[in-house]
N, C-alpha and C positions, 0 to 999 in steps of 0.2 A: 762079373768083371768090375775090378777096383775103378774108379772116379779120379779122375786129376783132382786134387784143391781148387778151387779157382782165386784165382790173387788177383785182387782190381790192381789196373793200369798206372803204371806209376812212371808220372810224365816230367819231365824237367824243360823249364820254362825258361830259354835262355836272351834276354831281350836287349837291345842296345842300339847306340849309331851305327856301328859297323862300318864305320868311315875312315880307313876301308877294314873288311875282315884279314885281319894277320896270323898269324901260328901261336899267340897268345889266346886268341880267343878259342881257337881251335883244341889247344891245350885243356883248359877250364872246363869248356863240356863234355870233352872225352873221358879226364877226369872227374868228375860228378857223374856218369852215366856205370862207369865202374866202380866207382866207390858206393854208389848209393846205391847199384844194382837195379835203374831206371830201363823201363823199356825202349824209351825211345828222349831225346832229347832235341824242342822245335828250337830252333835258332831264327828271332824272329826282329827282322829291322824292322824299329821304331820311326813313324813317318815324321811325326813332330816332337821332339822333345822335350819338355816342359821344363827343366833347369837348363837349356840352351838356345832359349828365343832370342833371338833376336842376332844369334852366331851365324855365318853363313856353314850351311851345310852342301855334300853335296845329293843330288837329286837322287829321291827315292827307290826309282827305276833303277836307276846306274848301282845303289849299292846291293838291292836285292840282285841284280845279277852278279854282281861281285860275289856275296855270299855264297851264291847260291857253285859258283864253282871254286868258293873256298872249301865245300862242304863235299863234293865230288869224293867218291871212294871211301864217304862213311857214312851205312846203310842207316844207324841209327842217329845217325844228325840229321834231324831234317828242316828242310827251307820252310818257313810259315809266314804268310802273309796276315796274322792275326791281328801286327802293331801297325797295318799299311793305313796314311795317311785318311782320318775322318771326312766324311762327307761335308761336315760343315766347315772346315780348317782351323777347328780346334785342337790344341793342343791334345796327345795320347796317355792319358793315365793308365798305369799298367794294373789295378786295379780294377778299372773297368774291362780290359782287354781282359783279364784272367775271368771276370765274370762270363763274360760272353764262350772264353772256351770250354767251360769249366763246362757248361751247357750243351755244347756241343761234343763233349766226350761221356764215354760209358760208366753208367751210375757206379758211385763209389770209386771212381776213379781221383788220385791224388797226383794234383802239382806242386810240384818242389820250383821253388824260384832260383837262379843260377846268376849268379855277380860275382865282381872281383871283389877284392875287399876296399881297396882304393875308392870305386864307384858306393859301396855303401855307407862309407861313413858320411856321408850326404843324405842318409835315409830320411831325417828328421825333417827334414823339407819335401819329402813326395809327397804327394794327395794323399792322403788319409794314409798316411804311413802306420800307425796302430793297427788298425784294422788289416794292415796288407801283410803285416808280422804274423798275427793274430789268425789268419784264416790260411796263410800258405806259409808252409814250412821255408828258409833260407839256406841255401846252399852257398858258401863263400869262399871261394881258391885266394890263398893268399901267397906270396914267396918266400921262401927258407927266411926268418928273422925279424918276418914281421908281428908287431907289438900287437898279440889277439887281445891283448882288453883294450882297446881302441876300440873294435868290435862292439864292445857293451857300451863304455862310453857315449859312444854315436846313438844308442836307442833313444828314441821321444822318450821324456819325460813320464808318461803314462805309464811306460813298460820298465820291469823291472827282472832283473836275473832273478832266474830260481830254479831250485833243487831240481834235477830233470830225472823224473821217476819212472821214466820208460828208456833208459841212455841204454845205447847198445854200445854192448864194452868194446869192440872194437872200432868203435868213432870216437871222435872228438867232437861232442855238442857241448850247446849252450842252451839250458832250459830258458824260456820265458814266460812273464805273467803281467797281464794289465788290471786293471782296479776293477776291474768288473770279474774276475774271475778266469778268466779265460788265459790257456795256456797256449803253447806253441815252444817251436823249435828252431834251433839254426847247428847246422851242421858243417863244422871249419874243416878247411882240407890248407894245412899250412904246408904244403910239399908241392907247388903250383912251381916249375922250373922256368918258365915262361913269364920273362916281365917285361912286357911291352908298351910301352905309349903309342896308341894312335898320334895324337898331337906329336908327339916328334918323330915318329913316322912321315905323317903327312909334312912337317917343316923337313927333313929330310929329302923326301921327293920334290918339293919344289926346290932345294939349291943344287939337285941335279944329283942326289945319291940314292939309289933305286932301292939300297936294301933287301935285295932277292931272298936275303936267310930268312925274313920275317912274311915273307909274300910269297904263296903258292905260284909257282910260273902262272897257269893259266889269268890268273888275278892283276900281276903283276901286266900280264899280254893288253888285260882289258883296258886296266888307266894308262898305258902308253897308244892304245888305239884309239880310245874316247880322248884323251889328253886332259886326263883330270891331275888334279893336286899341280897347275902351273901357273904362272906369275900371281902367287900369293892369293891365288882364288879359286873354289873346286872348279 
């Protein structure tokens, strides 16, 4: 009797405020989990944010329940508690979360990291952004006419475009290389039909416009039960 191949797990890492989860975001991972042909793709709110201290956000609790029935009805999005708020209340480097999963999944298993393109052109300022390039591949959903060499642009200074020797002809990558040798990927999905603002979502609900097309009813049920996003504060 012939053997399956066995294909290590190939996980997409989908991490953020999720303040609140909208049909944008939902877009992004469904697309990156087809395109890239990902087994499973965690959707995991981040407890502290590290480029948005000192913002008021709202509570941790509140958004993972949001998520978690934005994600209802799709078996391979799943809720992950992996970015949930540190024991000491330091800020969450995704870096380090990716290390601890990485550990906790089956050897030779690869994660792919999952952002909009908007959120990454801020790359140059995350914790050890080199190194986060450098060890996980980038997944970036961008919308119909956005400028993909912004994309290169935004890399730290360390990393540079290069010849991508392993491109699969039917994606669009971007090879990478840092001074030490070491290669890596980013794989653009510029067909992302979904362009959402949280922030003008959330200013939306507080002047009273609920925007149901962007908001899963059950989502939409929860911030009108808890009474979040009103008078200018979560």
């Amino acid at each position: 009797m012939s053997q399956i191949p066995f294909r290590a797990p190939r996980i997409g890492f989908f991490g953020g405020s999720f303040d609140p989860p909208h049909t944008g975001h939902i877009a992004l991972a469904s697309l990156a989990l087809q395109t890239l042909d990902l087994d499973k793709v965690l959707v995991a709110p981040v407890g502290l944010q590290p480029l948005k201290l000192g913002r008021p956000a709202t509570a941790f609790q509140d958004r993972l329940a949001m998520t978690r029935l934005a994600l209802a009805g799709h078996p391979r999005l799943e809720l992950s508690e992996a970015d949930a708020p540190r024991a000491d209340g330091q800020p969450n480097f995704m870096i380090d979360t990716l290390g601890r999963l990485r550990r906790d999944l089956p050897a030779g298993a690869q994660i792919f990291v999952i952002c909009g393109a908007d959120a990454f052109l801020s790359i140059s300022l995350w914790h050890r952004a080199a190194d986060l390039l450098m060890e996980y591949p980038f997944i970036i959903g961008a919308r119909p006419g956005f400028d993909l060499g912004r994309i290169a642009n935004a890399l730290p200074e360390d990393i540079s475009v290069a010849s991508d020797e392993q491109k699969d002809s039917h994606l669009l990558t971007l090879g990478l290389r840092d001074q030490a040798g070491r290669r890596s990927r980013i794989y653009l999905l510029p067909e992302l039909q979904q362009d959402v603002s949280a922030t003008e979502l959330r200013e939306a609900m507080r002047s009273g416009e609920p925007m149901p097309s962007l908001l899963r009813h059950a989502v939409l049920g929860y911030i009108r039960e808890h009474r979040l996003y009103r008078d200018g504060t979560p």
